[in-house]
C-alpha positions in Angstrom: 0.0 0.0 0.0 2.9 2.4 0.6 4.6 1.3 -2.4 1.4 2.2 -4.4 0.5 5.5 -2.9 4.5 6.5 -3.7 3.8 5.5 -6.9 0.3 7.4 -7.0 2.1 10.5 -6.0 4.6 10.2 -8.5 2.7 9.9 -11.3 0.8 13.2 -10.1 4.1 14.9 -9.7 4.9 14.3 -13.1 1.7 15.0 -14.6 2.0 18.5 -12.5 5.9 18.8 -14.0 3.7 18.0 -17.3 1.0 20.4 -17.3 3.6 23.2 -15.8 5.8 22.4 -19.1 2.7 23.1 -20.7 1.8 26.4 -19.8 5.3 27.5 -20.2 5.3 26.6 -23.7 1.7 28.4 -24.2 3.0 31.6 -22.0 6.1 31.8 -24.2 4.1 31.2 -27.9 1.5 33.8 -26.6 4.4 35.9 -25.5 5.9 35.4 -28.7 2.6 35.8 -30.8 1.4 38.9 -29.1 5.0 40.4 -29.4 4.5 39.8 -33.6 0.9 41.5 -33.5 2.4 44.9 -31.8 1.7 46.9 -34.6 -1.9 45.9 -35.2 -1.9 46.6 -31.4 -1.0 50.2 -30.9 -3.2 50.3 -34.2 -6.1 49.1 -31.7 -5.0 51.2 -29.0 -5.2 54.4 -31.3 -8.5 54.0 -33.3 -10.6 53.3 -30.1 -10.7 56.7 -28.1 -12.0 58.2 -31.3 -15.6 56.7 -30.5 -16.0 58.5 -26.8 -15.4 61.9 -28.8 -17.9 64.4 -28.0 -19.8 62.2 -25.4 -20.1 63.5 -21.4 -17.1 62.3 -19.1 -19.2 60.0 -17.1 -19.7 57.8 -20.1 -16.2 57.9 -21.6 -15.3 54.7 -19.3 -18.8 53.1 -19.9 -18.5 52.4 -23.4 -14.9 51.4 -23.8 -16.0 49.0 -21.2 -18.8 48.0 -24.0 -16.6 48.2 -26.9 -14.0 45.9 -25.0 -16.4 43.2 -23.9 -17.6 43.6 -27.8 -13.6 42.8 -28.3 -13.6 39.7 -26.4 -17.1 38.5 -28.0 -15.3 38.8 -31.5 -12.0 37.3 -30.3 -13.6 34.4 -28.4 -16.4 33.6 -29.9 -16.5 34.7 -33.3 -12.4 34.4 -34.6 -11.4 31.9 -32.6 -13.8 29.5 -33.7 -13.0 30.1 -37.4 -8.9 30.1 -36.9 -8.7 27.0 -35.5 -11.2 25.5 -38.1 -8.7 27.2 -40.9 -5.9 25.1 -39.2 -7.5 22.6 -39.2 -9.2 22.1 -42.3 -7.6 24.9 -44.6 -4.0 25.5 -43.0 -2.9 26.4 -46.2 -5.7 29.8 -46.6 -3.8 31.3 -43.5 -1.0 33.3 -45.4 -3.1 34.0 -48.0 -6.0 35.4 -45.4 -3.3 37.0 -43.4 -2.1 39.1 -46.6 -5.4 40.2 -47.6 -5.8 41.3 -43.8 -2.2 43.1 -44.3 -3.6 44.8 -47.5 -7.1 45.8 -45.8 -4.3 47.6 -43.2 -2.1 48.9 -45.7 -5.0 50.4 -47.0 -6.2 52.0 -44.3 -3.4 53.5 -43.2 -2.7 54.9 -46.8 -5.6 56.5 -47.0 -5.2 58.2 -43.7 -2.1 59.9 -45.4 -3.7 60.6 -48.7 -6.5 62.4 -46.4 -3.9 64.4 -44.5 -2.2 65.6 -47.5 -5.3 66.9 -48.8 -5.8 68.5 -45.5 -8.7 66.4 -44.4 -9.3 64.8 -41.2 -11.5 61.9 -40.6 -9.9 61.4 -37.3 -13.4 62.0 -35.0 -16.1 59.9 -35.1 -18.7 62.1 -36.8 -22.4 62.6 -35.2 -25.0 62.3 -37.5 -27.5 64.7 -37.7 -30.6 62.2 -37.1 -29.2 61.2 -33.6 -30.8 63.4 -30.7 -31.2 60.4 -28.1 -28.0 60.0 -26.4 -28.5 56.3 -25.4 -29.0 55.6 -29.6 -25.8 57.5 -30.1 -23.7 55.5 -27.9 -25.2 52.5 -29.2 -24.1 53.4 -32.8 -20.6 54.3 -31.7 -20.4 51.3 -29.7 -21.4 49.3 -32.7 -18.9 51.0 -35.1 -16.2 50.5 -32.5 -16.8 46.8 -32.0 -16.9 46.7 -36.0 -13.7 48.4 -36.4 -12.2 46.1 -33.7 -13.5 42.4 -35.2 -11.2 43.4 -38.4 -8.4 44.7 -36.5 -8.8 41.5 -33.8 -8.5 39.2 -36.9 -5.5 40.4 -37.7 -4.1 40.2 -34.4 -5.6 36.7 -34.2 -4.2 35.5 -37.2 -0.8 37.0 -36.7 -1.3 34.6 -33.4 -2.3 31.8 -35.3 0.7 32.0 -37.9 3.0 31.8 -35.2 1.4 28.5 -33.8 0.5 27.2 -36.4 2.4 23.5 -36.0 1.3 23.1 -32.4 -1.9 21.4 -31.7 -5.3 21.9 -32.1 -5.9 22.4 -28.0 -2.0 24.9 -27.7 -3.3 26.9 -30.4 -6.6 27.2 -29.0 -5.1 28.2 -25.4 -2.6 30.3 -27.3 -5.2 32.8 -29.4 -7.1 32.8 -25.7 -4.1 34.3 -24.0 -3.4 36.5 -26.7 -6.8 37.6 -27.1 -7.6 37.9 -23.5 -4.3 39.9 -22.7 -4.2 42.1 -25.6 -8.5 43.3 -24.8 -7.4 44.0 -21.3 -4.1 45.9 -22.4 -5.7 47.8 -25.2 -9.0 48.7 -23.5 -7.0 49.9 -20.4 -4.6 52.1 -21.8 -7.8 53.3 -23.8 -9.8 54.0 -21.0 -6.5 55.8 -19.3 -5.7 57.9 -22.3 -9.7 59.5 -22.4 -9.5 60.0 -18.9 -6.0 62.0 -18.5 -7.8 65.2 -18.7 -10.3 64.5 -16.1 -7.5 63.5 -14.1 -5.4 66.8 -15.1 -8.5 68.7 -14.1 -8.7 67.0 -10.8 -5.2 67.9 -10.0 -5.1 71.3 -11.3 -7.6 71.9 -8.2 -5.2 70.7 -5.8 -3.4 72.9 -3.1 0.3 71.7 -4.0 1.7 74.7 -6.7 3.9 71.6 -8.6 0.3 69.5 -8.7 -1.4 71.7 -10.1 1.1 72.8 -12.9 1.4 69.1 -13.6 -2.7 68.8 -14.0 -3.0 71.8 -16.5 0.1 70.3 -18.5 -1.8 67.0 -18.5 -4.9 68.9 -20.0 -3.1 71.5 -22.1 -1.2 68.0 -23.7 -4.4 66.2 -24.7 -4.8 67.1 -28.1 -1.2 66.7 -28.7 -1.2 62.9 -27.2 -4.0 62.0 -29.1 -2.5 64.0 -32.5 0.7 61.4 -31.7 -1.8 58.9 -31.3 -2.9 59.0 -34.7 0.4 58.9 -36.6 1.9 56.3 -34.6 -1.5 54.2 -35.1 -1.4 55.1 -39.1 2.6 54.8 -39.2 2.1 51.5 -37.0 -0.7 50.2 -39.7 1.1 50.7 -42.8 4.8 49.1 -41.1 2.4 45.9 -40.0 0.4 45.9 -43.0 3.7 45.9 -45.8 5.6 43.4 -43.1 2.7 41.1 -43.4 3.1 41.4 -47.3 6.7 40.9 -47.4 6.5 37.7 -45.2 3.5 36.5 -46.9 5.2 36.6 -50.2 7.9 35.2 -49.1 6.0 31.9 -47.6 4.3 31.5 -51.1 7.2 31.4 -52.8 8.2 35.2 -54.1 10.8 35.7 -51.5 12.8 38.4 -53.7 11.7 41.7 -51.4 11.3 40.3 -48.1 15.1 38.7 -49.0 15.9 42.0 -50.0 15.2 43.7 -46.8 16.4 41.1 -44.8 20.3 41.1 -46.5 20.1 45.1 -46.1 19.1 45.2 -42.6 21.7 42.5 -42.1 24.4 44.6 -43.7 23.6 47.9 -41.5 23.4 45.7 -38.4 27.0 45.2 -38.7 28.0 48.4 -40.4 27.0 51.0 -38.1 26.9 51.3 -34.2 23.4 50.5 -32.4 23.1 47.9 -35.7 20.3 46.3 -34.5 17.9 49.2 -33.9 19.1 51.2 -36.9 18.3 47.7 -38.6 14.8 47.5 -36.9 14.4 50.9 -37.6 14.9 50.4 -41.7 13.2 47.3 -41.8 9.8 49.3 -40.5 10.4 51.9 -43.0 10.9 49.7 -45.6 7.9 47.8 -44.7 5.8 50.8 -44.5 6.9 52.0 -48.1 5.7 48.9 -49.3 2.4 49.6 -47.4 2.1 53.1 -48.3 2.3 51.8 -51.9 0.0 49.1 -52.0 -2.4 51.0 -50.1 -2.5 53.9 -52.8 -3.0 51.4 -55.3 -5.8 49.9 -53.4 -7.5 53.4 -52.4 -6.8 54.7 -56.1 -8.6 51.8 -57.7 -11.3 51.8 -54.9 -12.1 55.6 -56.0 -12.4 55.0 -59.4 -14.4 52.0 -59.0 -16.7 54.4 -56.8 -16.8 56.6 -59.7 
């Protein structure tokens, strides 16, 4: 009886050493795969506090707090399913979905600078004129926010996917959880932060403390600039993911002339100049973007004439 209970407690020692294994190799692919979607991230994080625009203060934290449970509903119940049905079934359709999701980003982010060259600016969620009941207009901003963010989650879930995609069925499922999970609650509360720093400025600049209150009105006073920077590094962060996608893409189907290209050029700087690796990093973005800024004017040109 002893002899059986050692063993017993053996056996569950290993199965604990087994299932601790385990989540260390889903924490470091979810690490790993949320790392790759960054871009489409800080995308995320920059589109979203566009939809609380011209809304009171008391319902700023109220609907991100919609739009992020909307997140997790599109990540969890509505992506997920599908990506690990496309492993499954259609492994091979993940590249070529991921690229067309890289082109819908590209896109975007091209015409965002096509717009600001022309001096427009499509940056705040507009109020149409029919909406006078505020309960209908947060509805409609909550639903445009949750649509915005099952494209952008796709991408981030597919980036995710890519990256797991020869583990099995249940590590890729526990995988896109984590990442989904974990970027929602990262995204949605450095959202809710950023549309609240001027409340929290305000609050403060009312303090007794001289050196408080200077720091609350430079928090207000720095607002629009913050969410000015917000808006290029979301574009600038769209296009770089968007033509890296492309580039890799490319390269898994077979045309690995450009991504090759940037890779033996960035290779060459890394060990010509001093900080290599960032300057490396750093001309590999760029290089992606260009790509993205390209493709995305083609795609927005023939768009507009197809309108027309």
């Amino acid at each position: 009886m002893p002899g059986g209970l050692v063993a017993l407690l053996d056996d569950v020692a290993g199965l604990t050493k087994l299932a601790a294994a385990s989540l260390d190799d889903v924490g470091a692919a979810a690490g790993k795969a949320g790392s790759k979607a960054l871009g489409v991230v800080v995308d995320d994080a920059a589109v979203t506090p566009r939809y609380v625009t011209g809304l009171t203060p008391e319902r700023e934290l109220p609907i991100i707090a919609k739009i992020a449970l909307g997140s997790v509903r599109n990540k969890l119940l509505i992506l997920l399913p599908a990506a690990l049905l496309l492993s499954a079934f259609a492994p091979w359709a993940i590249t070529p979905l991921l690229m067309l999701g890289g082109a819908f980003l590209c896109f975007e982010g091209a015409e965002k600078v096509l717009a600001a060259l022309k001096g427009e600016h499509h940056d705040a969620a507009p109020v149409e004129e029919g909406f006078v009941d505020a309960s209908a207009l947060e509805k409609a901003k909550v639903g445009d926010a949750v649509r915005t963010d099952l494209i952008l989650s796709a991408e981030i879930m597919a980036i995710a996917l890519a990256d797991v995609a020869d583990s099995s069925i249940l590590t890729q499922a526990l995988v896109l959880v984590v990442v989904g999970l974990a970027i929602t609650v990262g995204v949605y509360g450095v959202v809710g932060l950023i549309v609240k720093l001027d409340d929290i400025g305000l609050h403060l600049a009312q303090r007794s403390s001289a050196g408080v209150r200077s720091l609350g009105r430079g928090m207000v006073k720095s607002m629009p600039v913050i969410m000015q920077v917000l808006s290029v590094v979301g574009t600038a962060a769209m296009l770089w993911v968007g033509g890296g996608i492309l580039l890799h893409g490319a390269e898994v189907l077979g045309f690995a002339a450009p991504a090759q290209f940037v890779h033996h050029l960035a290779e060459a700087v890394h060990h010509a100049v001093p900080l290599g690796g960032v300057v490396a990093w750093l001309l590999t973005a760029l290089l992606s973007g260009a790509l993205g800024v390209v493709v995305g004017a083609v795609i927005a040109t023939a768009l507009h004439k197809i309108r027309h």
